[in-house]
C-alpha positions in Angstrom: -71.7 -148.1 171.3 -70.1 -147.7 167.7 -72.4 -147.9 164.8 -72.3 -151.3 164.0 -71.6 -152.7 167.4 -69.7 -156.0 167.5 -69.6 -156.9 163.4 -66.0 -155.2 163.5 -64.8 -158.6 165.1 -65.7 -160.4 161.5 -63.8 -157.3 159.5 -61.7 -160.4 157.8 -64.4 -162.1 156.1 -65.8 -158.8 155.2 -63.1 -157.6 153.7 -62.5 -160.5 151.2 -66.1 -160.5 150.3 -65.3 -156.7 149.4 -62.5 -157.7 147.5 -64.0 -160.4 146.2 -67.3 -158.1 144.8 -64.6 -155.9 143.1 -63.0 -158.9 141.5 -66.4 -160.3 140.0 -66.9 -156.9 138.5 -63.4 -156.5 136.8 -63.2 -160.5 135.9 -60.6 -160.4 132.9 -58.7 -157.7 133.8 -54.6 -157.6 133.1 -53.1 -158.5 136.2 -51.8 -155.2 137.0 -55.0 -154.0 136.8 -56.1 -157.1 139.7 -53.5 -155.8 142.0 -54.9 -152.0 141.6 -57.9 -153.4 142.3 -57.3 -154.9 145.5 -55.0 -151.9 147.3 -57.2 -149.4 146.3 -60.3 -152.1 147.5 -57.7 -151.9 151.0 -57.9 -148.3 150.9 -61.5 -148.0 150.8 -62.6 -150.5 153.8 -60.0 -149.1 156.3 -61.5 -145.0 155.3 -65.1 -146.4 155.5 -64.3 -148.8 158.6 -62.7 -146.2 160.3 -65.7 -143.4 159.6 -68.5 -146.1 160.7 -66.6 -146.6 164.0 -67.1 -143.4 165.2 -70.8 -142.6 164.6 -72.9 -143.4 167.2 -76.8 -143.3 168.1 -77.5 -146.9 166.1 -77.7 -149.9 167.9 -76.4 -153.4 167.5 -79.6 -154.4 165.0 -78.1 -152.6 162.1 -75.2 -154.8 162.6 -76.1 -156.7 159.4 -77.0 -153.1 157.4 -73.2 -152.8 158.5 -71.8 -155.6 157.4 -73.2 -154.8 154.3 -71.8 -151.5 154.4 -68.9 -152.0 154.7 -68.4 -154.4 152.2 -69.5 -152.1 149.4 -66.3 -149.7 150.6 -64.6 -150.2 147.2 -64.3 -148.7 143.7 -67.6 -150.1 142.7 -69.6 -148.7 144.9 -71.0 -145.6 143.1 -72.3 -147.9 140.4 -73.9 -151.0 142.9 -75.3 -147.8 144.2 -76.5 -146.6 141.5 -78.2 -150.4 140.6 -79.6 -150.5 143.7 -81.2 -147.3 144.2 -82.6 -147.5 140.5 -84.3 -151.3 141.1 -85.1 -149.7 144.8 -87.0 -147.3 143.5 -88.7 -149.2 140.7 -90.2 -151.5 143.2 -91.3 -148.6 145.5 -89.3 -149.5 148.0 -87.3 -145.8 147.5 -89.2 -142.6 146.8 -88.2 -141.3 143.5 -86.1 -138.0 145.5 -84.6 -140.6 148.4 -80.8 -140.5 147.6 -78.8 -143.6 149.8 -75.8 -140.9 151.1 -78.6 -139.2 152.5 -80.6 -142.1 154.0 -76.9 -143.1 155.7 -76.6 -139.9 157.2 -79.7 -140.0 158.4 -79.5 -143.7 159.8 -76.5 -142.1 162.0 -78.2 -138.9 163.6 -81.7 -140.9 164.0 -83.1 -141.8 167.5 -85.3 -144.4 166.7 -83.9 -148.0 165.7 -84.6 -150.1 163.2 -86.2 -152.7 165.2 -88.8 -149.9 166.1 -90.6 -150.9 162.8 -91.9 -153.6 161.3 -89.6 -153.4 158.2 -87.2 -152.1 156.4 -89.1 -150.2 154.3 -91.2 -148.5 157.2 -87.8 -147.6 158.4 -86.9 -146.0 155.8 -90.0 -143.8 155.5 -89.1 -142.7 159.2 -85.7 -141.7 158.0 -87.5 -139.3 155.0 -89.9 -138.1 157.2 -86.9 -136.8 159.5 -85.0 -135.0 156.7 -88.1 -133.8 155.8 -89.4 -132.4 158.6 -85.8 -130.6 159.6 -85.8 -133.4 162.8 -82.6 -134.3 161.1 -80.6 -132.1 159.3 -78.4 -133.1 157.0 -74.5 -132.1 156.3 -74.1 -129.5 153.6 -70.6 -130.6 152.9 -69.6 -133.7 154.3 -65.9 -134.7 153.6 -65.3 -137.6 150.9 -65.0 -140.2 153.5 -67.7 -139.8 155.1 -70.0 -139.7 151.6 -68.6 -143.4 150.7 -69.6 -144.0 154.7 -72.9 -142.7 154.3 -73.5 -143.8 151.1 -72.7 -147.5 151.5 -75.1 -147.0 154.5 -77.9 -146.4 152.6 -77.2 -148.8 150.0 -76.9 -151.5 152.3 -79.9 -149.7 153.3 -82.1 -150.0 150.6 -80.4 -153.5 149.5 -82.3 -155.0 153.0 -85.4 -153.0 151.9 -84.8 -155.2 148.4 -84.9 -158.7 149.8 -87.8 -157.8 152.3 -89.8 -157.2 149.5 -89.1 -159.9 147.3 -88.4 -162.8 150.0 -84.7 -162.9 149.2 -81.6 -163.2 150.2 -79.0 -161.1 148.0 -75.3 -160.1 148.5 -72.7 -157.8 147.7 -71.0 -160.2 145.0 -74.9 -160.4 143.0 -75.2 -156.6 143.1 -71.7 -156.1 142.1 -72.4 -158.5 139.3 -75.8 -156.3 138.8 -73.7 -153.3 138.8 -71.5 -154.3 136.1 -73.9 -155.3 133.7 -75.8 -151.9 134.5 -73.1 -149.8 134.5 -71.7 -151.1 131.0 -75.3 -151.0 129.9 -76.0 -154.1 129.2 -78.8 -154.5 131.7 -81.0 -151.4 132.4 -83.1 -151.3 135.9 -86.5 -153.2 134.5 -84.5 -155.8 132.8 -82.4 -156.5 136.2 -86.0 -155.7 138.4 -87.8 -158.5 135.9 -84.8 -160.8 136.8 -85.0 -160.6 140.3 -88.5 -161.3 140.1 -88.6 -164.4 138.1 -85.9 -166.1 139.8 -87.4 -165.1 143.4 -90.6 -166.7 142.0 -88.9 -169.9 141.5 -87.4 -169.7 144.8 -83.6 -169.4 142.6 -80.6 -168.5 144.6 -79.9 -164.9 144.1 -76.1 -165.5 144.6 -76.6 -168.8 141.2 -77.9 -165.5 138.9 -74.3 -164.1 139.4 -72.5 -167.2 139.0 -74.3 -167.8 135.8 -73.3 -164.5 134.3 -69.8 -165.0 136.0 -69.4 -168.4 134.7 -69.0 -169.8 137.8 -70.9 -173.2 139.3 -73.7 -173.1 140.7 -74.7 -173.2 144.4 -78.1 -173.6 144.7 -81.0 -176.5 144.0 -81.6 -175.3 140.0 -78.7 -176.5 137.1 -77.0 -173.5 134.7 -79.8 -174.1 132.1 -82.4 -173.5 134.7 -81.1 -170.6 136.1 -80.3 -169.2 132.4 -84.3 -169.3 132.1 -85.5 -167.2 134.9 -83.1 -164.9 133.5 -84.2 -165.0 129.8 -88.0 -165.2 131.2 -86.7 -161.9 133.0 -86.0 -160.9 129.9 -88.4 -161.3 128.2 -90.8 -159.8 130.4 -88.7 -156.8 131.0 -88.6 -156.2 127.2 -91.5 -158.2 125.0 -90.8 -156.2 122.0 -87.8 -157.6 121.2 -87.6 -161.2 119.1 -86.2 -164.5 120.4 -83.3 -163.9 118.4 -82.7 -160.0 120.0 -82.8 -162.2 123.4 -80.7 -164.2 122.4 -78.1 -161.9 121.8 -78.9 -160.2 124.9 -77.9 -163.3 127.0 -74.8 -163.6 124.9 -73.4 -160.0 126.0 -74.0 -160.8 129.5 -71.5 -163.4 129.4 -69.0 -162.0 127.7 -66.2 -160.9 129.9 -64.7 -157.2 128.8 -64.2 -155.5 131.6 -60.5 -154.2 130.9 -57.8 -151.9 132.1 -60.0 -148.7 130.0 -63.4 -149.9 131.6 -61.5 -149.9 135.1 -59.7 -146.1 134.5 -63.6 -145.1 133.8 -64.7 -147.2 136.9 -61.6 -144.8 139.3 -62.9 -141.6 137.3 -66.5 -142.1 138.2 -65.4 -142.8 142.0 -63.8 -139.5 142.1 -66.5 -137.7 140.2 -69.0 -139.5 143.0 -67.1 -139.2 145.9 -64.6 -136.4 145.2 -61.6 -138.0 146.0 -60.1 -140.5 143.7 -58.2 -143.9 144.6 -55.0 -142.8 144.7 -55.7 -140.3 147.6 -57.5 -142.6 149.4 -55.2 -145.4 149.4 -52.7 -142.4 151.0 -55.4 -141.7 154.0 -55.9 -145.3 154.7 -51.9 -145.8 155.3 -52.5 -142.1 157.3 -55.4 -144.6 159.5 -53.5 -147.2 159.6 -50.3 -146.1 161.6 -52.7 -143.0 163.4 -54.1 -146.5 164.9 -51.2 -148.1 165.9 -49.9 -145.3 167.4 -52.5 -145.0 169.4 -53.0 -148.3 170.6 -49.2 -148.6 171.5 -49.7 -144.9 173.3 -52.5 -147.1 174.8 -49.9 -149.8 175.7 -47.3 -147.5 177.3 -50.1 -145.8 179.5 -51.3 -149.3 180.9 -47.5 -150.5 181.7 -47.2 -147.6 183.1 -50.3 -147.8 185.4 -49.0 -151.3 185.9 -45.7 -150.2 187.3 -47.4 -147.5 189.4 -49.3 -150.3 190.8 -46.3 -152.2 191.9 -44.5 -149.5 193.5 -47.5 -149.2 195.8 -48.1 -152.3 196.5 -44.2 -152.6 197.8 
């Protein structure tokens, strides 16, 4: 059994939510810059698709972690990462040494499942535990692809450990949103923590908190000025100090959309610093997948006609 069992059949729908992540977090780009986004957005799903497939030793309850996982296989992923794993360990869900590419690596060489525990967050303290003890022991140098495997693992990871904790349901387009805002530092990891916990308190849908900053519509049971208030009182509790006015400007910047061809060149640089590989390169191994996998299959083809013919013969 792969790692994430039978979620490869919805690979379609996962893939556009990837893409569509990536698009919330470069909203206003140039168009050239769009159409970078999406190949190299390709490129990354069909390397972290075809890693996950061949892990084994997980069974088909992390097929949601996957799903997850593999739609955070895109240029963004170092910083919804690095968002994550900052609010993750605020809220104690993450010790303050876990790192996610190690928590995915361990997921994959683990013997128990996750349904063995109660939670996510017990889980996860099995995982450390392993590492820590030497019960799992961890690749020195893994190659690229499998870091952006591994590390969307544990991100997806810790994002389940998230809504556990707080009740909620979140997704890849809110933490890409998240991401965005933390990356450019316009959001720090008690502002977007507070956020999270005013709107959970108010029972807000997690996904209306990125549409607001998107200026999209909203989904959910609460209107644009409603939602715009669990995220100032998020504010404001994240950062009493500052005036109404300070605030104010505050909520300003988050909707402002300057995410540009520059912001995106920094976004590549950081994936290659991350990852060591950059976009380019990995566009190049996912064509290298790609026809590896259709040559194979059609090797597979030729064997059973083949078989089939062989079959004839000896039934004539």
């Amino acid at each position: 059994m792969g790692l994430f069992g039978d979620f490869f059949s919805g690979i379609g729908s996962a893939i556009s939510s990837a893409c569509s992540a990536v698009g919330s977090f470069v909203s206003g780009c140039v168009s050239a810059v769009s159409s970078a986004v999406g190949s190299v957005c390709k490129g990354a799903i069909e390397v972290c698709s075809t890693v996950m497939k061949g892990v084994e030793k997980v069974s088909d309850a992390l097929g949601a972690i996957g799903q997850i996982a593999l739609t955070l296989c895109n240029p963004a992923l170092g910083a919804i990462m690095a968002v994550v794993s900052t609010v993750s360990k605020i809220i104690g869900v993450l010790a303050e040494n876990d790192k996610p590419e190690e928590l995915g690596e361990a997921i994959s060489k683990a013997e128990k499942k996750p349904e063995d525990f109660g939670s996510t967050g017990e889980y996860i303290d099995y995982l450390r535990d392993e590492i820590e003890t030497g019960n799992i022991v961890l690749d020195e140098n893994p190659s690229p692809e499998n870091r952006i495997a591994y590390s969307a693992q544990g991100t997806a990871l810790a994002m389940k450990a998230i809504d556990e904790k707080f009740g909620i349901n979140t997704n890849v387009e809110f933490w890409g949103t998240m991401g965005k805002q933390f990356w450019q530092g316009k959001l720090d990891g008690d502002d977007i923590t507070n956020i999270i916990t005013k709107a959970s308190e108010n029972n807000a849908d997690m996904r209306d908190v990125a549409n607001y900053i998107n200026g999209n519509d909203m989904e959910g049971d609460f209107s644009k000025k409603e939602i715009a208030g669990f995220i100032e009182s998020g504010l404001n509790a994240s950062k009493p100090e500052l005036s109404k006015e300070d605030i104010s400007d505050k909520m300003n910047e988050l909707l402002k959309e300057d995410f540009d061809d520059k912001e995106f060149a920094n976004l590549e640089e950081e994936f290659k610093e991350t990852f060591g590989i950059d976009t380019k390169e990995l566009e190049t191994k996912s064509d290298d997948i790609i026809d590896a996998e259709f040559e194979e299959y059609f090797q597979k083809e030729e064997l059973k006609t083949d078989i089939n013919a062989n079959n004839i013969e000896q039934k004539q």
